[in-house]
N, C-alpha and C positions, 0 to 999 in steps of 0.2 A: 323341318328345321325352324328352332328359333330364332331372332331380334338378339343378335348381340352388337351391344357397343364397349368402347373403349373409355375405362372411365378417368378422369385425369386423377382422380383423386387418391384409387386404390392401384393406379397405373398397372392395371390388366383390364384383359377384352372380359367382362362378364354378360351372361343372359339377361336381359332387360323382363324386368318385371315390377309397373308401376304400380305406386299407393294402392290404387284402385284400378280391380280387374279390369272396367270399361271404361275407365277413364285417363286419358294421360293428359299431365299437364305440361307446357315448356315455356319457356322465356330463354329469348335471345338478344343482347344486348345490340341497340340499334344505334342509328347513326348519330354525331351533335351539328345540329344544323346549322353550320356555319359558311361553308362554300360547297363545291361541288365533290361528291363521295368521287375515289378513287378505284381501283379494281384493285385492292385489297380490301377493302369495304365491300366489294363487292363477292368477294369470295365465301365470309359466312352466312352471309343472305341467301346464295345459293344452294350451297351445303346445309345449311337448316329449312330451305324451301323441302329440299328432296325427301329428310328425314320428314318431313310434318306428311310429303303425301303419303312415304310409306307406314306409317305411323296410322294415316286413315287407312288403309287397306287391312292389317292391323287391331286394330281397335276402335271400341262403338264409338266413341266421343275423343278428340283431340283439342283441347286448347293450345292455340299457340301466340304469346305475348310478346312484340318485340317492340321494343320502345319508341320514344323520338325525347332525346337530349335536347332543348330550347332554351334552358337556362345553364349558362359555364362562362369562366370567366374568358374562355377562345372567342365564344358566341359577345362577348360584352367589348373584346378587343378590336372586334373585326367590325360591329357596327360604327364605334368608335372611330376607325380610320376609313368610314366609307360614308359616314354621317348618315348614316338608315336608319329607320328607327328600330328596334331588337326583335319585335313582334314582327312589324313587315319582314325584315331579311330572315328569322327562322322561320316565316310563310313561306316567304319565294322559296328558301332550302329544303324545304319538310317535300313541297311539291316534287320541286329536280327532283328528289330522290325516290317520291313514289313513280315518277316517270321514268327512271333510268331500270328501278326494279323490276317492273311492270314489263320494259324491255326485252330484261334477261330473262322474262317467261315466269317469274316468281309470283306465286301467290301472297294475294293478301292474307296477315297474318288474322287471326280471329280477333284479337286486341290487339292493337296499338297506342299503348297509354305514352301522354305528355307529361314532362314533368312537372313544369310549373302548375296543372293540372290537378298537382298532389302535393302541394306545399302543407296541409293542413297535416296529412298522414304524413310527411319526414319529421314536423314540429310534432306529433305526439310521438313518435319512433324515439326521437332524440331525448324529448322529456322524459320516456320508459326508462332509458337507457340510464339517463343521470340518477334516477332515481333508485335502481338497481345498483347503480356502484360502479359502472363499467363505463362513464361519461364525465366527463367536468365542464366546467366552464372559467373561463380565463380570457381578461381583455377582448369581450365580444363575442372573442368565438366561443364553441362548445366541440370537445377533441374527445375523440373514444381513446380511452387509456388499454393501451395493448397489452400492457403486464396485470390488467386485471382478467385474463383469459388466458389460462395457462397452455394451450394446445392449439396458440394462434399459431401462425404458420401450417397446419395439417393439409391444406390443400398442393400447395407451391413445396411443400415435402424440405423447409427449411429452418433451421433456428434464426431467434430476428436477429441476432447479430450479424450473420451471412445475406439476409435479406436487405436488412439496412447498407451493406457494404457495399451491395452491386444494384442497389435503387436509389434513383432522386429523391430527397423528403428533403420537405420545407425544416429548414432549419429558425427553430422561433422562439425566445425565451420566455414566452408563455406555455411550453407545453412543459411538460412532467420527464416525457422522453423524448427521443430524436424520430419514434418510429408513430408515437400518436396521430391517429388523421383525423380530419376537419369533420364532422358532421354537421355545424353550422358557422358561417361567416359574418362579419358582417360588412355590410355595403353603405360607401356614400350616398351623399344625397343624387349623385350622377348616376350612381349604378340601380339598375333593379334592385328590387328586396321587398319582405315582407314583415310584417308586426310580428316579434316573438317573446317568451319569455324572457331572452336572452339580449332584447333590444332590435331595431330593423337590422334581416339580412338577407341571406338567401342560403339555400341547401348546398352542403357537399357533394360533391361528383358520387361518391359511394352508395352514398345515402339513398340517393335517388333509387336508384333500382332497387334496393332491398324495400321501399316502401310503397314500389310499384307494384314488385310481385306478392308483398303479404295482401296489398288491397284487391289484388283480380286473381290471386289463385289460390291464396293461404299463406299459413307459415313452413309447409311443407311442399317443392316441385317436384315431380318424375325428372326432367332433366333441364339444366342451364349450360346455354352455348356461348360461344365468343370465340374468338379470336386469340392462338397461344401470348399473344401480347399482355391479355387482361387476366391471367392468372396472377399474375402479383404488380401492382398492387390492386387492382380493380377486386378480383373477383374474393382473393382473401380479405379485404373488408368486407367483402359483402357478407361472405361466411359469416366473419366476428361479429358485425354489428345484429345480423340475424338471428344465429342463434344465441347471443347474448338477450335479445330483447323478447326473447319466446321461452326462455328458460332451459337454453341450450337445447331444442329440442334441434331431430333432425330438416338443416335446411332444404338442402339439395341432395336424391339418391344418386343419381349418373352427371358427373359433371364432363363437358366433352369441349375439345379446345380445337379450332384448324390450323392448320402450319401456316408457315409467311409468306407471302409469293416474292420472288424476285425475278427484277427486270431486265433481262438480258444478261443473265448471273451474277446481278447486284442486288443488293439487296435493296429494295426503292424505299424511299424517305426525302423527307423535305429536306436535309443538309444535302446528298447529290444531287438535286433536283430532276431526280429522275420520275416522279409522280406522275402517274397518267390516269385520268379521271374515265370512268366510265361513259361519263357525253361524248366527252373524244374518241371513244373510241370505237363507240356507237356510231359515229361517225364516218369509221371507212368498215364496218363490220356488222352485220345481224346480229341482233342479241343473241339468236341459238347460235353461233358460231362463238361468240364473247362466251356462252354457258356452256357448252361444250367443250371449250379449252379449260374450264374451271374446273369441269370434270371430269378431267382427264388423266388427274394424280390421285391420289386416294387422299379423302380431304386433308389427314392427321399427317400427311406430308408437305415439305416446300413445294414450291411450284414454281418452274422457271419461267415465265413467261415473257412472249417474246413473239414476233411476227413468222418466226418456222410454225412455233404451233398453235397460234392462230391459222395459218393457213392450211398446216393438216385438219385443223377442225371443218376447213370450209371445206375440204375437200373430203373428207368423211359426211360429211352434210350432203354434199354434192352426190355421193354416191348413193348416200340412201333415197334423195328425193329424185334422182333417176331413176331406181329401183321402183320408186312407187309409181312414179308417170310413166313409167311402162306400164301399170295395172290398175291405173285411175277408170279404168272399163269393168275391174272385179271388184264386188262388193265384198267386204272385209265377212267373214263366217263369225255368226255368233257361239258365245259359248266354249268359247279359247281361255285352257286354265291357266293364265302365268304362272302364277305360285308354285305351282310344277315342274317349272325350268330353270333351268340353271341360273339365266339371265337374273331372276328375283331372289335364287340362292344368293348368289352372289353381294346382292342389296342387304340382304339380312347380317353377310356376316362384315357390319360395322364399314356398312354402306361404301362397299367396296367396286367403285366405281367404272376402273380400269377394269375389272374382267364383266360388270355389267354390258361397257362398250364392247368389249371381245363379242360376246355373245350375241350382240345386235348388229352387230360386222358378218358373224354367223347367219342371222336369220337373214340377212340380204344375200348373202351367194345361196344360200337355200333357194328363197325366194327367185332368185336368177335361172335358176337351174330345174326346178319344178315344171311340171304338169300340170294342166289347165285344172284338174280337179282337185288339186294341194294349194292351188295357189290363194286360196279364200282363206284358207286358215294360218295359213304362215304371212300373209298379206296381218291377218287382225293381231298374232302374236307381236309384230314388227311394231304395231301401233298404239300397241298398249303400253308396251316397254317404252318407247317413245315417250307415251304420254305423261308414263310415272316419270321419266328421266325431265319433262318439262320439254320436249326434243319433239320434233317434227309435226311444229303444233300451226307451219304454214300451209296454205295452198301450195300445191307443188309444183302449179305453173307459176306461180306467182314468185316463188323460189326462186326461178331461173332467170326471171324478167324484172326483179326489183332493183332499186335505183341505190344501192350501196356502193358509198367507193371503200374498194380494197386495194391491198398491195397488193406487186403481182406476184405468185409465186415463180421461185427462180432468178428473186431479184440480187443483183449484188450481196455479198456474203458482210458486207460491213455497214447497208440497210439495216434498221434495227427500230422497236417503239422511241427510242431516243431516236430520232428522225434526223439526219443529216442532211446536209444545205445539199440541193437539189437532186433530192430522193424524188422518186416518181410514183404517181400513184395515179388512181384511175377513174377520179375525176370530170375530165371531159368523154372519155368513155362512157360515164353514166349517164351524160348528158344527151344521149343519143335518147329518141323519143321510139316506146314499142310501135306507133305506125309508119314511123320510117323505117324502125328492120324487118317489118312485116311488108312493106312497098317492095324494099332492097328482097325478100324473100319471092315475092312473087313476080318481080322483074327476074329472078332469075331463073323460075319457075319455067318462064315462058321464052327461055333462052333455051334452055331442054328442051322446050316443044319443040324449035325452028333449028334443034339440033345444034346450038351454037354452046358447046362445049367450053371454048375457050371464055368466053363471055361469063359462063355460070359457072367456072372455075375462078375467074377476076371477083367478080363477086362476094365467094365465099371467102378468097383471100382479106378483100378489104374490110371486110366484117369481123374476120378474126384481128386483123389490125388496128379495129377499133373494140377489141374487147368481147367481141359476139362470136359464140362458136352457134354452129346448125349442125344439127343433130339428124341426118336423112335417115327415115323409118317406114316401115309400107305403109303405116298412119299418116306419112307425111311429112314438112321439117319442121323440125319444133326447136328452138334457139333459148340461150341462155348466156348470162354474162359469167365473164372467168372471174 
């Protein structure tokens, strides 16, 4: 079976076959560094980690380009009301976010280009552009003219009169039309900016990416991802100003978009103030548990997210890395074909995630249920799947014994990531130290000895009360937080 995706652009699932047979290239649009990314931010970093591995499995050579936004006027607002200087706070932001990624188990992309980085390539994109007829200039700025591309709208599958109806656009009487956007600005003497033909300013938001990806991949990608948000207006400028400035050639073959998550079946945004940032949530949650629940819809759908399935994810976690510390004694058998199994079918067709996890729920009750001499192969099949999923990439003792606070499952039905005045969570539980439940284990150890039952029943009780179940095995007890 082949690599199919879903493409937004021809809106059917077609067979993936890039530019070039052993090469594929991608760009994913990345974060704007201005406070802390959310977990909707965090969702197509995830979803484009997975596609880049399987992509390497795949094919000889994968570029994968995902930006970092440093120059926007959000970025110029926010230093402005914190008194930071621009370049300090997109530092400290650029970090958070490779640390929050890093996290959720994602790989580093192969390029990570900045914008301000490529101010020289948007200033000759936009001089292309004017020159060509498809740009002007007016009071400063410089506005790509939409009606001089007759098949704009092709991607978002709209006329711009219906596009303009149901989008924001700067309304300004220097432009031509209502639907022109900015390719360059210009900036006070307060704001960043740079020397252009056009006078000091600074780049458009659109602008940027298209003159990211013609400088590190070409004028032509295998595929560009994002977020269904940035189909219009993001990603259709990007189209226009692309293949206007390459001689319409083709931009992007597979354009692919993820759904939106919503927060306890709202949709999150800064007007409810229902936003919940990935720090925080790293906070009472393992990143493979936070990555798990990510994928756990199929990416090109919403995703309800919410502490029920965050905690199915911990608890599908919990079951696989039980599974494995039963057999942390069997070495994994080389020479296990995934490609073979359904689990990686499944991935291929348009990385369909939910029956990936089916199948790795399969290879553990397999695993479960196995013979001493099955168990090496179905052990290494369990790990590999894992490993492409970005999934079970801890120690498995280290799993049971880490210092994460979670909610508890089973908590109140009106509990929720919108956290209500005295929610409970498990905090001072985590605060119990591993050689004090290892003391508390072996004092009750030798309560067994001296036959005192009721003692090493007190014990285990207190310990599930603070959070610690024990696990008694003829290996011994081996413990783990809930």
């Amino acid at each position: 079976m082949k690599l199919h995706l879903y493409n937004t652009k021809t809106r059917q699932k077609e067979a993936f076959k890039p530019l070039h047979p052993h090469h594929v290239k991608m760009y994913v649009c990345g974060p704007t560094v201005y406070n802390r990314v959310h977990i909707g931010n965090a969702r197509p970093a995830v979803v484009f980690d997975l596609l880049f591995r399987l992509l390497r499995e795949e094919f000889d050579q994968v570029t994968y380009a995902r930006n970092i936004t440093d120059i926007d006027d959000k970025i110029i607002k926010a230093a402005a009301q914190t008194g930071e200087d621009i370049a300090a706070l997109t530092a400290k932001y650029t970090a958070c976010y490779a640390a929050d990624m890093a996290a959720l188990n994602n790989l580093s992309p192969s390029i990570e280009p900045h914008a301000t980085e490529h101010i020289g390539e948007m200033i000759d994109m936009t001089r292309r552009l004017v020159d060509k007829g498809h740009a002007y200039a007016a009071e400063g700025h410089v506005l790509f003219d939409v009606k001089s591309m007759p098949d704009y709208g092709e991607l978002s599958n709209c006329s711009l009169e219906n596009m303009l109806a149901g989008a924001r656009v700067e309304v300004a009487p220097y432009k031509k039309y209502a639907g022109d956007f900015v390719l360059w600005k210009p900036s006070s003497d307060a704001e960043p900016g740079w020397d252009s033909p056009w006078g000091r300013g600074r780049p458009g938001w659109h602008l940027e990416c298209s003159a990211m990806i013609e400088k590190h991949l070409g004028d032509t990608i295998d595929i560009h991802g994002g977020g269904r948000d940035l189909i219009f207006p993001h990603h259709e400028n990007e189209l226009a100003q692309s293949r206007c400035a390459h001689d319409k050639r083709e931009f992007v073959r597979y354009w692919m978009h993820n759904g939106y998550i919503n927060l306890d079946g709202e949709k999150m945004s800064k007007s409810l103030g229902n936003i919940r940032t990935v720090h925080e949530l790293l906070g009472k949650y393992d990143g493979e548990v936070i990555r798990y629940a990510l994928l756990s819809a199929q990416y090109s759908s919403e995703l309800d997210f919410s502490l029920d399935l965050l905690n199915q994810a911990k608890a599908s976690l919990d079951s696989f890395y039980s599974t494995l510390r039963k057999v942390k004694h069997i070495a994994p058998a080389e020479g296990q074909d995934l490609k073979s199994h359904a689990f990686y079918a499944a991935l291929l067709d348009d990385l369909n995630t939910p029956v990936a996890l089916g199948e790795m729920r399969d290879m553990v009750r397999s695993l479960n249920k196995a013979g001493e001499d099955e168990k090496p192969a179905l052990k290494a099949l369990l790990l590999q799947a894992g490993a492409l999923l970005g999934l079970l990439q801890r120690d498995v003792d280290d799993w049971f014994t880490q210092k994460v606070h979670t909610y508890a499952i089973g908590e109140p039905a009106e509990d929720s990531l919108v956290a209500p005045a005295g929610h409970r969570d498990h905090a001072a539980d985590a605060d119990l130290s591993p050689d004090y439940i290892e003391a508390r284990i072996e004092e009750r150890k030798q309560a067994k000895i001296n036959r005192d039952y009721a003692r090493a029943d007190d014990i285990r009780a207190e310990l599930k009360r603070q959070g610690i179940v024990l696990e008694d095995s003829r290996e011994g007890t081996q413990w783990r937080r809930e």
